[in-house]
C-alpha positions in Angstrom: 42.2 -19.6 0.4 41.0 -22.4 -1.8 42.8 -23.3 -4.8 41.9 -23.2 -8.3 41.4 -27.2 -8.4 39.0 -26.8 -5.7 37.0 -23.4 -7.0 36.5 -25.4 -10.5 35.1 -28.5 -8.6 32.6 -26.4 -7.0 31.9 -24.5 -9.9 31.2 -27.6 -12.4 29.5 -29.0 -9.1 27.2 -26.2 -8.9 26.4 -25.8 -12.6 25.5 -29.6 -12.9 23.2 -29.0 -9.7 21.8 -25.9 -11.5 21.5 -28.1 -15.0 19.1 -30.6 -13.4 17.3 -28.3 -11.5 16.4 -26.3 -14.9 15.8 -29.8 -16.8 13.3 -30.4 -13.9 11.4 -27.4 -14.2 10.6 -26.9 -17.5 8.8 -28.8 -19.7 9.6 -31.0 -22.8 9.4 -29.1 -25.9 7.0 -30.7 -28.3 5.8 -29.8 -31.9 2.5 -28.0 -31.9 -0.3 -29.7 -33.5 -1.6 -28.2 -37.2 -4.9 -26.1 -35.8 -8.4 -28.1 -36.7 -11.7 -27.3 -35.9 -11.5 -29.1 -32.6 -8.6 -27.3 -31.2 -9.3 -24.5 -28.6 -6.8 -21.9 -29.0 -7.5 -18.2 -29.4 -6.2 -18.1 -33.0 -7.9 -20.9 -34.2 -11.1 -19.4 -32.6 -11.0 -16.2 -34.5 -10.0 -18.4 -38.1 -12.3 -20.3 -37.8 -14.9 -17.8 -37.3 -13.7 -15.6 -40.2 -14.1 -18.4 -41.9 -17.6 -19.3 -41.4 -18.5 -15.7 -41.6 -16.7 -14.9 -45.0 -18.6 -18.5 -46.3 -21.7 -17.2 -45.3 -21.8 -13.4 -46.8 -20.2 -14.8 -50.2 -23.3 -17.0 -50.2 -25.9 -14.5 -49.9 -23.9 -12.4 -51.4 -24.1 -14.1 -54.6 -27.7 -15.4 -54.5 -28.9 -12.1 -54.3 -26.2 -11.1 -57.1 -27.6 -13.8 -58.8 -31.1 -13.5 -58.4 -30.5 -9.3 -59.1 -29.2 -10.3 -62.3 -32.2 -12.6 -63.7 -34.6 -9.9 -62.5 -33.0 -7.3 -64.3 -32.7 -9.7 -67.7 -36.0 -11.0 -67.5 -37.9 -8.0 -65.8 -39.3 -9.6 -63.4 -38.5 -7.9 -60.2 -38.1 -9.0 -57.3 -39.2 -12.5 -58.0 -35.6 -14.5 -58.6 -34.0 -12.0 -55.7 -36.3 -12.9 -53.3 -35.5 -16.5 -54.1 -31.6 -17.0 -54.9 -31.3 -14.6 -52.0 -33.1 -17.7 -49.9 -30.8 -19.9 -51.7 -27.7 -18.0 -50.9 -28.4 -18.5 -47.1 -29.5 -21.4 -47.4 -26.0 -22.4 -48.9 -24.0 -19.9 -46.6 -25.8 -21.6 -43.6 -24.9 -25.0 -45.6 -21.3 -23.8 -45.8 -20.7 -22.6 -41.7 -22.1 -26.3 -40.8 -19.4 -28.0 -42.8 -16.9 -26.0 -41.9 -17.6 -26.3 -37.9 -18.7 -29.5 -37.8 -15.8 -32.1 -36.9 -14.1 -33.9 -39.2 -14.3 -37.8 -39.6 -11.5 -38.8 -37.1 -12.8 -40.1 -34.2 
């Protein structure tokens, strides 16, 4: 039967073995990144879609609101709809460039 010396040499010989092994194997940790418009991750998929989506409804949405509104001061129906309703996706397509488009860091 081995002694205790000898069982504890084996033991912190094994757990250093083990140590290095599992320092091998895994990877570095590193910070993540903040998300941009380049990166390619699910979640910055999906916010940057809501993004450009929500930009480009609030833009119609309020040229038509807009436009609704001066037709229904000036009577004039549907003349200024029509158009700030053009306006408004003109701007929400406006909008969903900018916010796609990469930034300035090359």
């Amino acid at each position: 039967m081995a002694s205790d010396g000898e069982d504890e040499e084996a033991l912190k010989a094994r757990l250093s073995r083990l140590a290095s092994d599992l320092k091998s194997a895994r990877p570095t940790p590193h910070d993540p990144a903040p998300l941009s418009p380049g990166d390619r991750s699910a979640a910055s998929a999906w916010s940057l879609g809501m993004k450009a989506g929500t930009e480009f409804v609030g833009a119609v949405v309020v040229g038509a609101a807009i436009g609704w509104g001066l037709d229904w001061l000036l009577h004039t129906k549907p003349g200024f709809t029509i158009l700030f309703f053009l306006l408004g996706v003109a701007a929400g397509t406006w909008n969903v460039i900018r916010a796609t488009s990469p930034k300035g860091d090359k």
